[in-house]
N, C-alpha and C positions, 0 to 999 in steps of 0.2 A: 547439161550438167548445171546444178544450182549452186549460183555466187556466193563464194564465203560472207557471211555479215561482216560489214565494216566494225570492229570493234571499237576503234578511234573516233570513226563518227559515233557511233552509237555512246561516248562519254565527253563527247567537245571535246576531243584533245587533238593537236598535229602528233602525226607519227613520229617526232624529234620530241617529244614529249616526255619527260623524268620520272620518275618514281612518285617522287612526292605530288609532281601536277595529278597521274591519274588519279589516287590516293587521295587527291582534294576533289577531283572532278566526281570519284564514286561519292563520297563522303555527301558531296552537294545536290546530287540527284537520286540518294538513296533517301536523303530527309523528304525530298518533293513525292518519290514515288513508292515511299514504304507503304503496304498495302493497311496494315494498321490505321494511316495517316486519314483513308476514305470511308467513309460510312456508305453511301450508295452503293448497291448490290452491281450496278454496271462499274461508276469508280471504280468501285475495287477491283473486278476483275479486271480492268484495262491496264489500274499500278500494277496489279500480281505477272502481269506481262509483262510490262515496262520493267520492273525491280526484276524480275529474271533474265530480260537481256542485259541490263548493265551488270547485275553480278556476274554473268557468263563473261563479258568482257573486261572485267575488274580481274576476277582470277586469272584468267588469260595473261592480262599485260601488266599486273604484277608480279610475275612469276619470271623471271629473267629467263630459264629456257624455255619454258611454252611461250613469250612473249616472240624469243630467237627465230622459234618453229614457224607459227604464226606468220610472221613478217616474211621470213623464206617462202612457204608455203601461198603466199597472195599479193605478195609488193616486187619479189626479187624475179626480174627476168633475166635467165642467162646470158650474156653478151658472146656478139660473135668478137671472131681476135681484130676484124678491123674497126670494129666500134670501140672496143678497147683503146686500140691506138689511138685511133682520130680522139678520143677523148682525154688522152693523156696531150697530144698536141696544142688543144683544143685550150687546156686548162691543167696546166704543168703542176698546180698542187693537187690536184684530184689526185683521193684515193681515202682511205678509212680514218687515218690520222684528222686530214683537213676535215671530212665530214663531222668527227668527233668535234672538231676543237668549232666547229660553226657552228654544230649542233648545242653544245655547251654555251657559247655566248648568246644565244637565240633564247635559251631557257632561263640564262642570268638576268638578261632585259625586262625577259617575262617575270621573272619572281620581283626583280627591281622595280618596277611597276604597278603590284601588286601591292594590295596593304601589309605592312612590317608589323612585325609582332612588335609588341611595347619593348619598350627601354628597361633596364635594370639598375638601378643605381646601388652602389657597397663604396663602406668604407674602410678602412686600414689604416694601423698605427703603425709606422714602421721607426727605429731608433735613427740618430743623428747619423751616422755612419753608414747605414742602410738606403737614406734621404742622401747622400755625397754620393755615394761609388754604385749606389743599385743593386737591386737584391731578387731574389725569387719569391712570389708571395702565395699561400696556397689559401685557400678557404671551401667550406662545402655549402650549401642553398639547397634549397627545395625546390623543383622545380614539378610543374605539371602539363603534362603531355601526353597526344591522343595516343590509347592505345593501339598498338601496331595489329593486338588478335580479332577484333571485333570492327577496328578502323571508326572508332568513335559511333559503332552503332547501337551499343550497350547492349548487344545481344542478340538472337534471329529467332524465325519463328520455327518449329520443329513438329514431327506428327505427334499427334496428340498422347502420349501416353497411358491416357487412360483407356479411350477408346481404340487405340492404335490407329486413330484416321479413318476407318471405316465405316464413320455417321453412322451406328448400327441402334442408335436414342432415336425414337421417335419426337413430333414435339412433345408429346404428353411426359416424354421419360425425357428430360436434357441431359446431355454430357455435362455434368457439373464443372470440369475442365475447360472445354475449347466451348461451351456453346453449343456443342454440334457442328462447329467449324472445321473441325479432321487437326488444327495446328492450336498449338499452344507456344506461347513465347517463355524462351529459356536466356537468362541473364548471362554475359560474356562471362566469364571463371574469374577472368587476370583483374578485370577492374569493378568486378559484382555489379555490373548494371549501370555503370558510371559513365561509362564512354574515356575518360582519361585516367591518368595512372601517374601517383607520384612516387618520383624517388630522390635519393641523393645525388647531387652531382658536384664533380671533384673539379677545383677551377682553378690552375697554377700561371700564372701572369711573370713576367722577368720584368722589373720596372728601368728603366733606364737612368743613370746616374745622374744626377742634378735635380731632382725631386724636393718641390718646399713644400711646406704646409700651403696645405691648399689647393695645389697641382691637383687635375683631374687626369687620368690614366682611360680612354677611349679604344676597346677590344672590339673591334668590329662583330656584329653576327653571332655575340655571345650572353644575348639578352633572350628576352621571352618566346617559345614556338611562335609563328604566324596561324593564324583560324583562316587564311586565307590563299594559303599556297605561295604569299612571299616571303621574304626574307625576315631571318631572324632580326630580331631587337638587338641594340647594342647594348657593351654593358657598360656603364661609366662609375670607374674606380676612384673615389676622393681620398687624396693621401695627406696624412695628420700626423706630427713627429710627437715622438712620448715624448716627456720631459725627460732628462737627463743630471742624476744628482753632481749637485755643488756648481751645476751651468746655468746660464740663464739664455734664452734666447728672444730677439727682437729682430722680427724679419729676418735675416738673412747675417745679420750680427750675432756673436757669442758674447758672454764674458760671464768672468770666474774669479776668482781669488785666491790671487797667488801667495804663499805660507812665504817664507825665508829665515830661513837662520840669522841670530843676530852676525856672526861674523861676514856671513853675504852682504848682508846689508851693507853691514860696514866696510869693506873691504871690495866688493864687487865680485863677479866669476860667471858662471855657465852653470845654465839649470836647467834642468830636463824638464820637460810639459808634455803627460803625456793627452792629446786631444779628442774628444770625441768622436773626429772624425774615423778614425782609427790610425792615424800615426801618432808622432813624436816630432816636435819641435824643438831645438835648443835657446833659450833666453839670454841674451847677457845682459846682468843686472848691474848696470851703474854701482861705484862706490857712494858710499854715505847716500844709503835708496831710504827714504823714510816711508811709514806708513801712509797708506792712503797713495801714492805715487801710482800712474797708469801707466800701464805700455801698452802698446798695440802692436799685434800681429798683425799687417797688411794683408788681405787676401787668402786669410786661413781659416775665414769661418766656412758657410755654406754655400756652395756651387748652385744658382739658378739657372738652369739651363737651356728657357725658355727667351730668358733675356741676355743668356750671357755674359753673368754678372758676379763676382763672388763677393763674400763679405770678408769684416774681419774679426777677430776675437781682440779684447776689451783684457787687461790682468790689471787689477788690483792689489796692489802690494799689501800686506799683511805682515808684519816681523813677529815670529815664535821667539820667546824667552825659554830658558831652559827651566824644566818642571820643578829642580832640586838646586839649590845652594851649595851640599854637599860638599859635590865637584871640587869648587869652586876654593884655591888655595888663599887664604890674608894676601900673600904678593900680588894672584890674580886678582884679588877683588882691587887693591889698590891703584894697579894698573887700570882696569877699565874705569873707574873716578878719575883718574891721570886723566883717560882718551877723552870721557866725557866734559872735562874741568872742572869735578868736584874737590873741592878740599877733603882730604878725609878726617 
């Protein structure tokens, strides 16, 4: 009885071997032995060998159930019930779980090892409130990547259709098509001849609260494909706060400019603020507050969360007169020249 072909050997891969390793390993030995690739009448027959055992074993062990059959069919021997045991004795984790989760780390190493696709960098404006408490941020990219129908081989070769591969052209009469070769080459459909294929893709990130201008945001494995069978590129998000009207910011400090009624001023009380960050603070404004006067919030600007540090917001007294006279009775006017010590 003749031994099944190694299909594993026949692509360098171990039998613990992913999807994407075969998928790299066809990918890399179809450039070396596409029959295209030889001009020699021997070359070439020897790729057209070579390129049909690997594809026979490309289709095979990307195919998850031919892959299953396969592996049953030529690696799995029955066990009797005391090999069973003694090997559960033997090795109290044995069994499909463990296999998995080795098999996985073994392929993580391997891709870890392997050259990373490039890095991505994106930026983001997010508002002062979005930068304090953290937000969800979505954005789309262009991304480009092999395609899955052709496996980056832009296409294969097929019988000739004109001659239908029956060399039936003399040399004097040529297949105007194949040469008189029987195959002519037909371009992949999904990516015309490209070998990759680009689309959109949707990219939503939760940022974590304490975000400054400046902060970079690091997504692992969400950068560029690998041409190498390892790990993706990372993607690194730079986070940038809009401005925010009537606020001013400086590092990690606010300030603004607080209005007040002339009677606040003069008299003192509680005043509502409400702050960027997205709450509401209460003020108590001193009696006789003049213009230009500071107060400071302690600890109410922006949360740096890398340093563990907050800022504070800066208020600027400002005092509003009233728009109209009208109002305003001979007694009242009198009166405030009184408070003021004007003679009237």
């Amino acid at each position: 009885m003749t031994a099944a072909p190694d299909f594993y050997a026949s692509l360098g891969v171990d039998r613990a071997a992913s999807k994407e390793s075969i998928i790299a390993a066809f990918r890399r030995l179809a450039m070396k032995w596409h029959p295209d690739r030889h001009v020699n009448p021997a070359d070439k027959a020897e790729a057209e060998k070579q390129f049909k055992i690997i594809k026979t074993a490309y289709e095979t062990l990307s195919d998850d159930s031919k892959r299953e059959r396969y592996d049953r069919e030529n690696f799995v021997r029955p066990q009797t019930y005391h090999e069973f045991t003694q090997k559960r004795r033997e090795q109290p984790q044995w069994g499909r779980e463990y296999y998995e989760r080795n098999s996985e780390e073994a392929e993580h190493q391997r891709r870890a090892s392997a050259r990373r696709g490039a890095d991505v960098n994106k930026k983001v404006a997010v508002t002062i409130a979005e930068a304090v408490n953290g937000t969800r941020i979505s954005f789309e990219e262009t991304v480009v990547e092999h395609c899955t129908q052709c496996v980056g081989q832009r296409g294969e070769w097929v019988q000739c259709g004109r001659c239908n591969g029956f060399l039936k052209y003399s040399r004097r009469n040529i297949c105007p098509v194949c040469q008189n070769s029987g195959k002519e080459w037909v371009n992949c459909g999904p990516c015309n001849g490209v070998g990759t294929v680009t689309r959109n893709r949707k990219i939503t990130v939760r940022t974590p609260a304490g975000m400054v201008d400046g902060s970079v945001l690091t997504v692992r494995e969400r950068g560029k494909q690998s041409e190498h069978g390892g790990l993706n590129g990372d993607l690194h998000i730079t986070i940038s706060i809009k401005p925010e009207t009537g606020w001013k910011r400086k590092g990690i400090d606010l300030s603004a400019t607080l209005k007040l009624p002339y009677s606040t001023a003069l008299l003192g009380g509680k005043v509502d603020v409400p702050l960027p960050t997205g709450k509401t603070v209460q003020v108590q404004v001193p009696a006789r507050t003049n213009t230009g006067k500071k107060i400071r919030l302690t600890g109410q600007g922006l949360f740096d969360a890398a340093n563990d540090k907050r800022g504070d917001i800066l208020l600027s007294v400002s005092i509003v007169l009233p728009a109209s006279r009208r109002k305003l009775t001979p007694e009242m006017e009198a009166l405030l020249r009184q408070i003021d010590g004007v003679e009237p």
